[in-house]
C-alpha positions in Angstrom: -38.6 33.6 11.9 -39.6 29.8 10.8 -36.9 30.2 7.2 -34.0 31.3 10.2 -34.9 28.3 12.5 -35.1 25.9 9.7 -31.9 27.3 8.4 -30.3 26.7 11.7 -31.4 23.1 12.3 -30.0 22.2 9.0 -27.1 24.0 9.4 -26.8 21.7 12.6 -27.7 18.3 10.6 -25.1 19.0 8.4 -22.6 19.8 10.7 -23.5 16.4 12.5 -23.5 14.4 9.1 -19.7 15.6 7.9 -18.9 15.0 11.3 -20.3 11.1 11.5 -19.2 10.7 7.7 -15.6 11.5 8.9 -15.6 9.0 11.9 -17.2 6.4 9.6 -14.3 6.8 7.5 -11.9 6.5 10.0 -13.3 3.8 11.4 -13.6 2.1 7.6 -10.2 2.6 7.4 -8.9 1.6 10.4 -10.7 -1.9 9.0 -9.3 -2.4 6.5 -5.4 -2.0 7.6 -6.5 -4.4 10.5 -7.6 -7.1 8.0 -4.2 -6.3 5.7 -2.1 -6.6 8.2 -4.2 -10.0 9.4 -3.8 -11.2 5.9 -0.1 -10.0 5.8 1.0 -11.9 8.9 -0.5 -14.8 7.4 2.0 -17.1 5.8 1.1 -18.7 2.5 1.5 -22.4 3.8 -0.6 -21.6 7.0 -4.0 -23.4 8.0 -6.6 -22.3 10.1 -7.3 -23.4 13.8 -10.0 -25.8 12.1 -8.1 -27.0 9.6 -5.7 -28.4 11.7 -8.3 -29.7 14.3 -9.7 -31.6 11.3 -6.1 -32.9 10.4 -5.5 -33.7 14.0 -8.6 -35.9 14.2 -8.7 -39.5 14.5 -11.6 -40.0 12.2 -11.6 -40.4 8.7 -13.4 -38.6 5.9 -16.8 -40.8 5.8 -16.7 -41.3 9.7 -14.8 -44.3 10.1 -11.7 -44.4 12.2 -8.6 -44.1 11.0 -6.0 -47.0 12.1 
């Protein structure tokens, strides 16, 4: 009787693994066309938000103001 209840909780364990495994790999998918199509709508000349905050910025490269 213990060999059929230890076949049925691994039948179970296995059923949950494939089961996770698949949602991981939708999930890992689902990543990775988010961050293509986040590099895609990116344009070759574009800068980031802190880029341009540091181009907008009144002070210089060693701390001294510009002007």
């Amino acid at each position: 009787m213990t060999d059929f209840v230890e076949q049925l909780r691994l039948a179970e364990k296995a059923a949950e693994d494939i089961y996770f495994a698949k949602v991981s790999r939708e999930l890992i998918d689902k990543l990775h066309k988010r961050m293509q199509a986040e590099k895609d709508s990116r344009q070759p000349g574009d800068q980031s938000s802190d880029d341009a905050r540091a181009e907008a910025s009144p002070v210089g490269m060693k701390g001294t103001s510009v002007g």
